[in-house]
C-alpha positions in Angstrom: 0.0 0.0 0.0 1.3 3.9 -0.8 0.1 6.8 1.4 0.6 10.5 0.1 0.3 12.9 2.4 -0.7 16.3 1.0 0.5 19.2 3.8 -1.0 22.1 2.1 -0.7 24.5 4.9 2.6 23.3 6.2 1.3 22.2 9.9 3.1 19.1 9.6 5.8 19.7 7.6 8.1 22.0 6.1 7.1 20.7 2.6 4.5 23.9 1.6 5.4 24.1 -2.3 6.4 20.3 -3.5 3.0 19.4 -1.4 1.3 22.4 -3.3 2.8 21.1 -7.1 1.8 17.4 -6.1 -1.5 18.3 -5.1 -2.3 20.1 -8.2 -0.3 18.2 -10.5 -2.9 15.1 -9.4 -6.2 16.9 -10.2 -4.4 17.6 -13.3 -3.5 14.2 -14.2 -6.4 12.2 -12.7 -9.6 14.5 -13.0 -8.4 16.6 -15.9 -8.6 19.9 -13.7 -6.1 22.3 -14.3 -6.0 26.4 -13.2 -6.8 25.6 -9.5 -6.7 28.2 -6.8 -3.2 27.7 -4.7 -4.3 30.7 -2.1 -5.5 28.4 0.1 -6.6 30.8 2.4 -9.7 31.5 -0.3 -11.0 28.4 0.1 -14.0 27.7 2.5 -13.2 25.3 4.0 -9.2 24.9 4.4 -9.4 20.7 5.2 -8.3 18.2 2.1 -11.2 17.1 1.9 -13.2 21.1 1.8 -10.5 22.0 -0.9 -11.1 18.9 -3.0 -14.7 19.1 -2.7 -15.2 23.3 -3.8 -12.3 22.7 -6.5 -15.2 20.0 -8.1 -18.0 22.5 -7.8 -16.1 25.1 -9.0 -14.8 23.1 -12.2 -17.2 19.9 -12.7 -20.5 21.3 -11.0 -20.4 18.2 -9.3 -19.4 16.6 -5.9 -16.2 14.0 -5.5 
C-alpha cells in the first residue's frame, strides 16, 4: 500500500510548495482539472477534503 500525504498548509511539515505542485499536478492528471486556486486561504473550508470538494464544484459542478 502507498500513502501520500498532501501538507498544504505546512502544519506538519516543512514541505509547503512540493505538497502544493503534487496536489495540483494530481487533479491535473487524474480528473483533468487544471487552473486551480493555490491561495488556500480563499477556500471555504481549508481541510483536504473542503478543498477537493469546492475545487469539483467550482470546475465539474459536481461533488467528489
Amino acid at each position: 500500500m502507498q500513502l501520500v500525504i498532501f501538507d498544504i498548509d505546512g502544519t506538519l511539515t516543512n514541505t509547503y510548495k512540493i505538497d502544493e505542485n503534487c496536489f495540483v499536478r494530481a487533479f491535473a492528471l487524474e480528473f483533468g482539472i487544471f487552473g486551480i486556486n493555490t491561495n488556500w486561504a480563499e477556500y471555504t473550508y481549508t481541510t483536504d477534503s473542503g478543498i477537493t470538494q469546492q475545487i469539483f464544484q467550482e470546475k465539474l459542478e459536481r461533488l467528489p
